[in-house]
DOPADREN-58294 format. One record per residue (C-alpha): residue number from 1; x, y, z; residue in three letters. Coordinates in steps of 0.25 Angstrom, whole numbers, plus 5000, padded with zeros to 4 digits. Layout:
N
atom resi:NUM	u:X	v:Y	w:Z	resn:ALA
...
//
This chain:
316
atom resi:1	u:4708	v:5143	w:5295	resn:UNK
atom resi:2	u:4721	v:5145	w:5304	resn:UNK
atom resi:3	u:4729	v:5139	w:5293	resn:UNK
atom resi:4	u:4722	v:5150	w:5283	resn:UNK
atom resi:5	u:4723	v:5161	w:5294	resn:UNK
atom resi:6	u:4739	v:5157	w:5294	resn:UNK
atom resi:7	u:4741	v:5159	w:5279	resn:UNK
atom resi:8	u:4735	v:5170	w:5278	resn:UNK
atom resi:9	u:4744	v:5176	w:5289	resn:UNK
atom resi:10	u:4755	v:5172	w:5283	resn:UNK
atom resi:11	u:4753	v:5176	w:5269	resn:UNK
atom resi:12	u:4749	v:5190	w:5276	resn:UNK
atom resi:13	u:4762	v:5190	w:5284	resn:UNK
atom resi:14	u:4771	v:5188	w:5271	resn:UNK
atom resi:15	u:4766	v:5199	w:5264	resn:UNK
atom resi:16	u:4764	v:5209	w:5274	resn:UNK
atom resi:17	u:4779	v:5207	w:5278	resn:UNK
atom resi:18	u:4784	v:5208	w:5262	resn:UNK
atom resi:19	u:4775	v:5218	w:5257	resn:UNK
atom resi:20	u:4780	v:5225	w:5273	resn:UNK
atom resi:21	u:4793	v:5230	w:5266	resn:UNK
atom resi:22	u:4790	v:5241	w:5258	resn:UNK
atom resi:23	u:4784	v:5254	w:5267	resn:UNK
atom resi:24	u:4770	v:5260	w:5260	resn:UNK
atom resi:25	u:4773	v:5274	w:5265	resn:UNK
atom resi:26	u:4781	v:5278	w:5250	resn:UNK
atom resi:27	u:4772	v:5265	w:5241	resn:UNK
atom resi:28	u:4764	v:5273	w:5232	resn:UNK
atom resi:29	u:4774	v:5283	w:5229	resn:UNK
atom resi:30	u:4785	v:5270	w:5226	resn:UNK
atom resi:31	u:4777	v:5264	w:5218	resn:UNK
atom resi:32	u:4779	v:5274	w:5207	resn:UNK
atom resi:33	u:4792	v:5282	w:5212	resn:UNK
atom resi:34	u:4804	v:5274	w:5209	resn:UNK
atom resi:35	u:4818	v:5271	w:5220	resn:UNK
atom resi:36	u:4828	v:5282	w:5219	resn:UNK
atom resi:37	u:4836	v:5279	w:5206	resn:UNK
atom resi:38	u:4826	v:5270	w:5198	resn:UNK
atom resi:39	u:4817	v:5272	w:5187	resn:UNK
atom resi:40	u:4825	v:5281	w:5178	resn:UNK
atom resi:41	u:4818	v:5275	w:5163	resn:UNK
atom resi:42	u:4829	v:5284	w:5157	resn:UNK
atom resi:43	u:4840	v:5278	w:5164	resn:UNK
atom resi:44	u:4851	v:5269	w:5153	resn:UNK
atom resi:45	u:4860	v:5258	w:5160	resn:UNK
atom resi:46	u:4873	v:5260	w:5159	resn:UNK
atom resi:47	u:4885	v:5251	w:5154	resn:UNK
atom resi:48	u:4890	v:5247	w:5169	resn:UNK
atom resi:49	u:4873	v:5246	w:5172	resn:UNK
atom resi:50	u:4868	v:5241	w:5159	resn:UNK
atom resi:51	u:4855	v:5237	w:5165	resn:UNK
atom resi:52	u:4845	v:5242	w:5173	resn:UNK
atom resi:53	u:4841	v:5239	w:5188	resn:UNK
atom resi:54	u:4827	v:5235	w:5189	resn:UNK
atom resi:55	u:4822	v:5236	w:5204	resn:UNK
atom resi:56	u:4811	v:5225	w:5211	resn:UNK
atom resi:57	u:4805	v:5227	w:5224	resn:UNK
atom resi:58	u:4801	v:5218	w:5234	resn:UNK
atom resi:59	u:4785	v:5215	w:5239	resn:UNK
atom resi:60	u:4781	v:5224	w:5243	resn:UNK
atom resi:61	u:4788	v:5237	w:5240	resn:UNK
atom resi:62	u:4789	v:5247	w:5230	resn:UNK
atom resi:63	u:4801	v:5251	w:5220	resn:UNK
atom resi:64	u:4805	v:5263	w:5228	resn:UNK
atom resi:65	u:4804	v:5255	w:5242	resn:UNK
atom resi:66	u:4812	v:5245	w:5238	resn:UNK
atom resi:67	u:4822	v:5252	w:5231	resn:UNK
atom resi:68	u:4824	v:5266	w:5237	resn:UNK
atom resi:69	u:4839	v:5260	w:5239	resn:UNK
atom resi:70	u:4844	v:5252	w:5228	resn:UNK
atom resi:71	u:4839	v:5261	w:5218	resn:UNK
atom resi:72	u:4848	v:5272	w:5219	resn:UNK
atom resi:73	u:4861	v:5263	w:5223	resn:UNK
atom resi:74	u:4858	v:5256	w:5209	resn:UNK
atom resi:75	u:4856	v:5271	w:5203	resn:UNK
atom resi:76	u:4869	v:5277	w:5207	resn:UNK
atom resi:77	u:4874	v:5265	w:5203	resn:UNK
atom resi:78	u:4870	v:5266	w:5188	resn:UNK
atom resi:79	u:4860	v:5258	w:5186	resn:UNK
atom resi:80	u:4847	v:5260	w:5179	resn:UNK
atom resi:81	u:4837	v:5257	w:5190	resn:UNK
atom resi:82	u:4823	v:5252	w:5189	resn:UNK
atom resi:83	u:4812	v:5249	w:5198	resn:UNK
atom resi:84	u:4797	v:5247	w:5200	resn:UNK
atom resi:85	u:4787	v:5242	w:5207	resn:UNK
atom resi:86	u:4779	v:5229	w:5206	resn:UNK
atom resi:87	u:4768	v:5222	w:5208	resn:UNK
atom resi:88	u:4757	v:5233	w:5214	resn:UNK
atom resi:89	u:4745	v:5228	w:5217	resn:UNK
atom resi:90	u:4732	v:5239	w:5216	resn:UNK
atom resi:91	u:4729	v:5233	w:5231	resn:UNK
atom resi:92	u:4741	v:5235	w:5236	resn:UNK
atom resi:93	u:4747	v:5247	w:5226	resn:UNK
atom resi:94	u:4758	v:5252	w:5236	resn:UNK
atom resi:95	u:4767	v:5238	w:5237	resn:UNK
atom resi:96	u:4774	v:5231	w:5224	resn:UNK
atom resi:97	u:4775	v:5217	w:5223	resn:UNK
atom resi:98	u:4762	v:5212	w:5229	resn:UNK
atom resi:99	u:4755	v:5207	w:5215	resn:UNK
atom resi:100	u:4760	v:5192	w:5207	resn:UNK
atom resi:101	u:4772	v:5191	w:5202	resn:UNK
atom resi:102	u:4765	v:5187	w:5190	resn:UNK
atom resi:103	u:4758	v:5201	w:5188	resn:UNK
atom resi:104	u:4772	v:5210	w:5195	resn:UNK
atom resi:105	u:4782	v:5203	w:5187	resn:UNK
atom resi:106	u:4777	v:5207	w:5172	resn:UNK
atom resi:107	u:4777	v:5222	w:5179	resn:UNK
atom resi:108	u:4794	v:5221	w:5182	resn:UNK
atom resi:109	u:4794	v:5215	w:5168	resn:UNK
atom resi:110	u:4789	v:5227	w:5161	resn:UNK
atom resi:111	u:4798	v:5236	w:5172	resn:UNK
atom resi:112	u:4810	v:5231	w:5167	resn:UNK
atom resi:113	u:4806	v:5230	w:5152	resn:UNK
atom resi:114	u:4803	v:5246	w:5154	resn:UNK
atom resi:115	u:4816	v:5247	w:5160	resn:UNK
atom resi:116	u:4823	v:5238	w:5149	resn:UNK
atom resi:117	u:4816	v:5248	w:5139	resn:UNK
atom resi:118	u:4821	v:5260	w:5145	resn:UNK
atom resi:119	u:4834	v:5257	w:5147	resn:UNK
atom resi:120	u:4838	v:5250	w:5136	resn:UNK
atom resi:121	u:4844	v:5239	w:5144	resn:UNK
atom resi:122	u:4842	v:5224	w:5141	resn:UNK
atom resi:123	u:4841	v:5220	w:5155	resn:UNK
atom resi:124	u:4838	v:5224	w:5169	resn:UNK
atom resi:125	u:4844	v:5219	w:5182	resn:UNK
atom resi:126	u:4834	v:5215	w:5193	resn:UNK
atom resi:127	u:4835	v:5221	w:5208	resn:UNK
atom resi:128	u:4824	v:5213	w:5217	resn:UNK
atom resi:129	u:4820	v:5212	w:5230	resn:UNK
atom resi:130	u:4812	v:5202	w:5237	resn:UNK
atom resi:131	u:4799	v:5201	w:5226	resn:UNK
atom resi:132	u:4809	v:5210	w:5216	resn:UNK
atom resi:133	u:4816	v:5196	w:5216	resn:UNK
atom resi:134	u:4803	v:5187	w:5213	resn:UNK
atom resi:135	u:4792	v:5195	w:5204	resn:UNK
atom resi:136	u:4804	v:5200	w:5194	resn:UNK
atom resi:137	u:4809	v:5185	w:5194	resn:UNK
atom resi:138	u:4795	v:5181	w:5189	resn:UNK
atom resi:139	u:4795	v:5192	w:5179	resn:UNK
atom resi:140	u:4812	v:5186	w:5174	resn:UNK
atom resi:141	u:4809	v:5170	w:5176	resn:UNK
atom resi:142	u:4793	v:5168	w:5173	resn:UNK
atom resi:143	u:4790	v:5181	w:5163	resn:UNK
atom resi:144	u:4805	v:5179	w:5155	resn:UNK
atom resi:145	u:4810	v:5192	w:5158	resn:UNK
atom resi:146	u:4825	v:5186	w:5164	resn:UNK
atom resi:147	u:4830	v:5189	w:5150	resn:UNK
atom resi:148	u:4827	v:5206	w:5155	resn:UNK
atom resi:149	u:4834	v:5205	w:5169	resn:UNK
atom resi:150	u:4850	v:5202	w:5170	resn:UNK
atom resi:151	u:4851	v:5203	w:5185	resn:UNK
atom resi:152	u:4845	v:5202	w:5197	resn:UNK
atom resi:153	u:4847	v:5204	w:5210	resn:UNK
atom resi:154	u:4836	v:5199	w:5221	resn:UNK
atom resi:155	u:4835	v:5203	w:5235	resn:UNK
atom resi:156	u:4828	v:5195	w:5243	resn:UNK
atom resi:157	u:4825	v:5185	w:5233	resn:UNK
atom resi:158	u:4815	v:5174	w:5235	resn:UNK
atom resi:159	u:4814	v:5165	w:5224	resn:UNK
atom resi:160	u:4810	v:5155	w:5231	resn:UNK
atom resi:161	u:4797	v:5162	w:5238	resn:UNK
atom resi:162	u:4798	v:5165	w:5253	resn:UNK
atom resi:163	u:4793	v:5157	w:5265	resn:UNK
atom resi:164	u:4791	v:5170	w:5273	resn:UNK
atom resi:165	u:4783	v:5166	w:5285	resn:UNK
atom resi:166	u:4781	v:5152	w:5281	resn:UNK
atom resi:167	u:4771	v:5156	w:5271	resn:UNK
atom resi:168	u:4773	v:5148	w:5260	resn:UNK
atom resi:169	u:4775	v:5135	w:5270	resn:UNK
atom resi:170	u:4759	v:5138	w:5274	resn:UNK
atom resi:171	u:4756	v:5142	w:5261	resn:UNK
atom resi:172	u:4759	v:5126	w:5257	resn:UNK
atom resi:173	u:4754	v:5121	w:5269	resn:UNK
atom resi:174	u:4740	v:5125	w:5266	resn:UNK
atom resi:175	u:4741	v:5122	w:5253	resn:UNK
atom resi:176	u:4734	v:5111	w:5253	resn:UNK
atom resi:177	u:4721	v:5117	w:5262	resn:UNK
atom resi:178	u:4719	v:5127	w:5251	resn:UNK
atom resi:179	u:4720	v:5138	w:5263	resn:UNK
atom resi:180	u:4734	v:5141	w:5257	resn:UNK
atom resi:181	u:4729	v:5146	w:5242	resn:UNK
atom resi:182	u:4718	v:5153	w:5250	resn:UNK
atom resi:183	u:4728	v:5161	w:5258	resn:UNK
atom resi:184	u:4736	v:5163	w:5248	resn:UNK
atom resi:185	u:4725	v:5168	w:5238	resn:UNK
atom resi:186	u:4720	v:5178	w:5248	resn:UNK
atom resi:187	u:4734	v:5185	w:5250	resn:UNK
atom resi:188	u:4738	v:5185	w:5235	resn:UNK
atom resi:189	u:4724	v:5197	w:5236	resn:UNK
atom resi:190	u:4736	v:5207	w:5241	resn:UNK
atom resi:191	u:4749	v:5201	w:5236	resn:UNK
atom resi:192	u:4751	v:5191	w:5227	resn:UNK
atom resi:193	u:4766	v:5191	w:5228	resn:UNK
atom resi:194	u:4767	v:5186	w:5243	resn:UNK
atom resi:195	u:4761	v:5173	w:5239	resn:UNK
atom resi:196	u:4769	v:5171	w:5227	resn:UNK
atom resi:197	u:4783	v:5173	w:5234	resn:UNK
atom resi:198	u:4780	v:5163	w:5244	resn:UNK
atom resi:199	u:4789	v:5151	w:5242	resn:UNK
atom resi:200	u:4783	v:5139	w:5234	resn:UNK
atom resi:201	u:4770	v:5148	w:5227	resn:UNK
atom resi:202	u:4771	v:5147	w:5213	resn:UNK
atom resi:203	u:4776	v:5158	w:5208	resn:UNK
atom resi:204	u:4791	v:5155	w:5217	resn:UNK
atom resi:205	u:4789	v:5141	w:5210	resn:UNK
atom resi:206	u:4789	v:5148	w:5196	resn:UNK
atom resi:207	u:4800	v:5156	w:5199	resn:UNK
atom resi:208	u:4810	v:5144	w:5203	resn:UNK
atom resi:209	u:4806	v:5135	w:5190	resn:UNK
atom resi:210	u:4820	v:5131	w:5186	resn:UNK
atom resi:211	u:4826	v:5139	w:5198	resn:UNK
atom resi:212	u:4826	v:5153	w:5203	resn:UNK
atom resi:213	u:4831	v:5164	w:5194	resn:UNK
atom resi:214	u:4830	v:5166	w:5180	resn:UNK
atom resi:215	u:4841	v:5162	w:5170	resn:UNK
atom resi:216	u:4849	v:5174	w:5166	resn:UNK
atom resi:217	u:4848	v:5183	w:5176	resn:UNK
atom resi:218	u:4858	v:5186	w:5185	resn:UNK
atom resi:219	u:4854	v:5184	w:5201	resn:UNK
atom resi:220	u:4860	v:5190	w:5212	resn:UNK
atom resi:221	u:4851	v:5187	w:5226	resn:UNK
atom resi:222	u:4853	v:5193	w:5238	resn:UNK
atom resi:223	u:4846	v:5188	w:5250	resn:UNK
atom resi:224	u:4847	v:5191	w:5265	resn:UNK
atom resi:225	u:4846	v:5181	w:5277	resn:UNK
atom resi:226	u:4837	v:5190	w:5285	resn:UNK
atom resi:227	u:4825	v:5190	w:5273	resn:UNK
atom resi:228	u:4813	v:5190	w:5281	resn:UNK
atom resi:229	u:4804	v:5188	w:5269	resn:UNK
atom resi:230	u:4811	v:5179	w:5261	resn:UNK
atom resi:231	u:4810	v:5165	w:5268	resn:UNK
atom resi:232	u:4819	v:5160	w:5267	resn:UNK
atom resi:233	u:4830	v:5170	w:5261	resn:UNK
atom resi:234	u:4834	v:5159	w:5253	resn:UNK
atom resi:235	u:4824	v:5161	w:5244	resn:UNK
atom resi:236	u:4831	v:5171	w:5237	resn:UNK
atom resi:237	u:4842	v:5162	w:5232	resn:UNK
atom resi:238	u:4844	v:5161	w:5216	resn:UNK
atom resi:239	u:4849	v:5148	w:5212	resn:UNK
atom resi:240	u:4851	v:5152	w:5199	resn:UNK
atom resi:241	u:4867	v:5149	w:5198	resn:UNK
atom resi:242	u:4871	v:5162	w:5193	resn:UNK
atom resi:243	u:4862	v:5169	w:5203	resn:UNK
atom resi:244	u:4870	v:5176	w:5215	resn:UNK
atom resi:245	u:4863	v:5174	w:5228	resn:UNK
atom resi:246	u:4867	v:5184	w:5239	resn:UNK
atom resi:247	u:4865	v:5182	w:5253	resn:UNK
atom resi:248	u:4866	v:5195	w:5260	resn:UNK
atom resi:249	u:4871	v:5192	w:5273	resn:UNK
atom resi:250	u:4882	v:5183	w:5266	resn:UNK
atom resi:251	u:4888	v:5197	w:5261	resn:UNK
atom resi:252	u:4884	v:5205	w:5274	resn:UNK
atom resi:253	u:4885	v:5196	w:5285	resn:UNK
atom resi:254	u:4876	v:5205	w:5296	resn:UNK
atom resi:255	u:4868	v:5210	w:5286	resn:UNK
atom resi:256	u:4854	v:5211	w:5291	resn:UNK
atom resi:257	u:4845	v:5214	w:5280	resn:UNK
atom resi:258	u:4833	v:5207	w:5277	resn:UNK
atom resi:259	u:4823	v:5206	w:5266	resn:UNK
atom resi:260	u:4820	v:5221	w:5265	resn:UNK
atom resi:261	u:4831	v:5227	w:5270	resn:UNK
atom resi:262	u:4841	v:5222	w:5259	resn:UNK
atom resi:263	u:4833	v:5235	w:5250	resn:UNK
atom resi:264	u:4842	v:5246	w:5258	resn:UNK
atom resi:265	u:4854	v:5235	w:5261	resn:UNK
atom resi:266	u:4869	v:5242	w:5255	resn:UNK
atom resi:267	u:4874	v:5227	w:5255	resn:UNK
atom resi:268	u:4861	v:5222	w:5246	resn:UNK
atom resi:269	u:4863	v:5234	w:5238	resn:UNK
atom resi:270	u:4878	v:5232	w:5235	resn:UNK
atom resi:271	u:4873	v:5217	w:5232	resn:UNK
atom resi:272	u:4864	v:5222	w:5221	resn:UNK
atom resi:273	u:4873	v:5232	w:5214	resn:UNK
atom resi:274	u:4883	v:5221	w:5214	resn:UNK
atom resi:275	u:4876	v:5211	w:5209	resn:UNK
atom resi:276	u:4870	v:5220	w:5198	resn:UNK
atom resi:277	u:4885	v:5224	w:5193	resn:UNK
atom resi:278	u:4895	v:5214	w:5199	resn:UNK
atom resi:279	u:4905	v:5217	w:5190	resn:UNK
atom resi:280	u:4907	v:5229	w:5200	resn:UNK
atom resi:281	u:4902	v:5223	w:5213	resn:UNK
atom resi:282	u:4907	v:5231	w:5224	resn:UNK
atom resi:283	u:4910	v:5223	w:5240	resn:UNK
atom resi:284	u:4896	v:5225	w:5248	resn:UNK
atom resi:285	u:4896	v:5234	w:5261	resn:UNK
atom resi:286	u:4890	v:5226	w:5272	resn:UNK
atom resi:287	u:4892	v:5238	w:5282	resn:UNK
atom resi:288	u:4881	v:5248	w:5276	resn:UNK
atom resi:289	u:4868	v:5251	w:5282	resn:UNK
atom resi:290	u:4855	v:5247	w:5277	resn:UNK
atom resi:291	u:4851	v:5259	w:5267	resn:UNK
atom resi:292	u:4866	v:5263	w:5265	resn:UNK
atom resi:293	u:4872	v:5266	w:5249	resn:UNK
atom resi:294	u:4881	v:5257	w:5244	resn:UNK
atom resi:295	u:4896	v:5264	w:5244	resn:UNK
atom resi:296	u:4895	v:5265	w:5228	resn:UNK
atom resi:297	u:4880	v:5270	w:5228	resn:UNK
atom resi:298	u:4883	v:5280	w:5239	resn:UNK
atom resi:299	u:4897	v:5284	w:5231	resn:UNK
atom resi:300	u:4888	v:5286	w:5219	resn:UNK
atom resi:301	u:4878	v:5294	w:5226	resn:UNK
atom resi:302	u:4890	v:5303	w:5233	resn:UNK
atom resi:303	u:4898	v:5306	w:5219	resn:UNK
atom resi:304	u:4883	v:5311	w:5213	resn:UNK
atom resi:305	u:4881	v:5318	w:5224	resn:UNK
atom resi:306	u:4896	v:5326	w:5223	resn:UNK
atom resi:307	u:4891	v:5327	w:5207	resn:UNK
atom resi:308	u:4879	v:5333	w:5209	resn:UNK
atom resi:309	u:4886	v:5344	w:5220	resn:UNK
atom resi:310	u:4897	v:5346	w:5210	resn:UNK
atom resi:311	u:4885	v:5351	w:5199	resn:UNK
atom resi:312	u:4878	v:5358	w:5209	resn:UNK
atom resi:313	u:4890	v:5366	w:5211	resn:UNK
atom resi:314	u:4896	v:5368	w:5196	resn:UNK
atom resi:315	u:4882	v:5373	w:5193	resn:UNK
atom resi:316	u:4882	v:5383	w:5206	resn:UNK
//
């Protein structure tokens, strides 16, 4: 029984440490209410942002949570921004991302049909992080939605599963005593998801037929050395040959952001915008504090700011 007692363990150490990144304090309420910036149906993409952003949280979280800061950077930027939550499970109705891939993915399927509707557009572009790289790649690669997405940008990707803890090595070890399916089966009673992103289950087989990615869409990864969920980093390297994969400390040497950090992370935020519109790429800032705006989003925010003074004082 020690080898059972030492899966089980395990499997509970993996998920308490990815669902641990998003506080419950705010969950109920951020399940419904959307970040700042998103979720404006009446929105209409513009010419220089023809399509809109859809938004992809991480295990775990919730679409507020994750996104409180993008959001409004990729809203003062012009963008049409998008975002949900994932995944629920009725036992678990405060964290996204915790049910199958096979049951969440249809649900960002229909999220970004409702936005295609709204908008008019013929395609979305894809921010993700961490599970937001994994279960909406099911929906584009298994389900045959890649024809709907033309960009995507993936945090903290893990294509290729994660080792985290040596889980997936003692998974395969006691394979053959059946103790493995049994610990396995008893974790997937709370979250599905954890066992399915461990590297080598089926699912991350399934998603790395004929490589990872899915033809047609553009990729641009970016991945930090310091991921402490994610083992290794690595994992999160698209080897599609159009794809741009993105080391984060390659562009920010003393960077120190790790696998839930890079969500309030200037440099990572710079990243994304670029990658989203790179026929306008701007140099990244490596000097700005976790949380700080990028210098166009807080130029943006200071020139609405003088506008709104400046109608505020017309109408006195």
């Amino acid at each position: 029984m020690s080898r059972l007692r030492a899966l089980l363990l395990a499997l509970l150490a993996c998920g308490t440490v990815l669902v641990a990144g998003a506080a419950p304090a705010s969950a109920l309420s951020s399940l419904k209410d959307p970040p700042p910036g998103a979720n404006d149906f009446s929105c209409q993409p513009s010419a220089a942002h023809p399509r809109p952003v859809v938004l992809l949280h991480g295990l775990g979280a919730t679409m507020s949570e994750n996104w409180s800061y993008l959001s409004p950077i990729l809203k003062r930027e012009g963008y049409c921004v998008f975002a949900l939550t994932y995944g629920l499970d009725p036992r678990l109705p405060s964290r996204g991302g915790t049910i199958s891939v096979t049951r969440s993915a249809p649900e960002v399927g229909a999220f970004v049909d409702r936005v295609l509707q709204a908008t008019g557009a013929t395609q979305v572009d894809f921010v993700g992080h961490s599970e937001g790289t994994f279960t909406p790649e099911y929906w584009l690669k298994v389900l045959g939605g890649g024809p709907k997405v033309h960009t995507y940008v993936a945090w903290t990707p893990l294509y290729d599963g994660t080792k985290l803890l040596g889980v997936s090595q003692l998974r395969d070890l006691l394979a053959p005593t059946g103790l493995s399916k049994l610990g396995v089966d008893l974790f997937n009673t709370f979250c599905e998801f954890c066992t399915e992103v461990l590297a080598g289950s089926d699912v991350v087989r399934q998603l790395n037929v004929g490589g990872s990615g899915t033809p047609g869409v553009r990729y641009t990864t970016i991945m930090t050395r310091y991921d402490e969920l994610v083992v290794p980093y690595t994992s999160g390297i698209n080897d599609r040959p159009d794809a741009t994969n993105i080391v984060l400390q390659d562009v920010c040497r003393k960077n120190l952001s790790e696998h839930l950090l890079v969500a309030v992370d200037p440099a990572v935020a710079r990243l994304t915008l670029n990658a989203l519109d790179p026929a306008n790429a701007r140099p990244v800032r490596c000097d700005q504090p976790l949380g700080a705006q990028p210098a166009a989003a807080k130029a943006a925010k200071k020139r609405a700011t003088v506008k709104k003074r400046a109608a505020t004082k017309r109408r006195g």
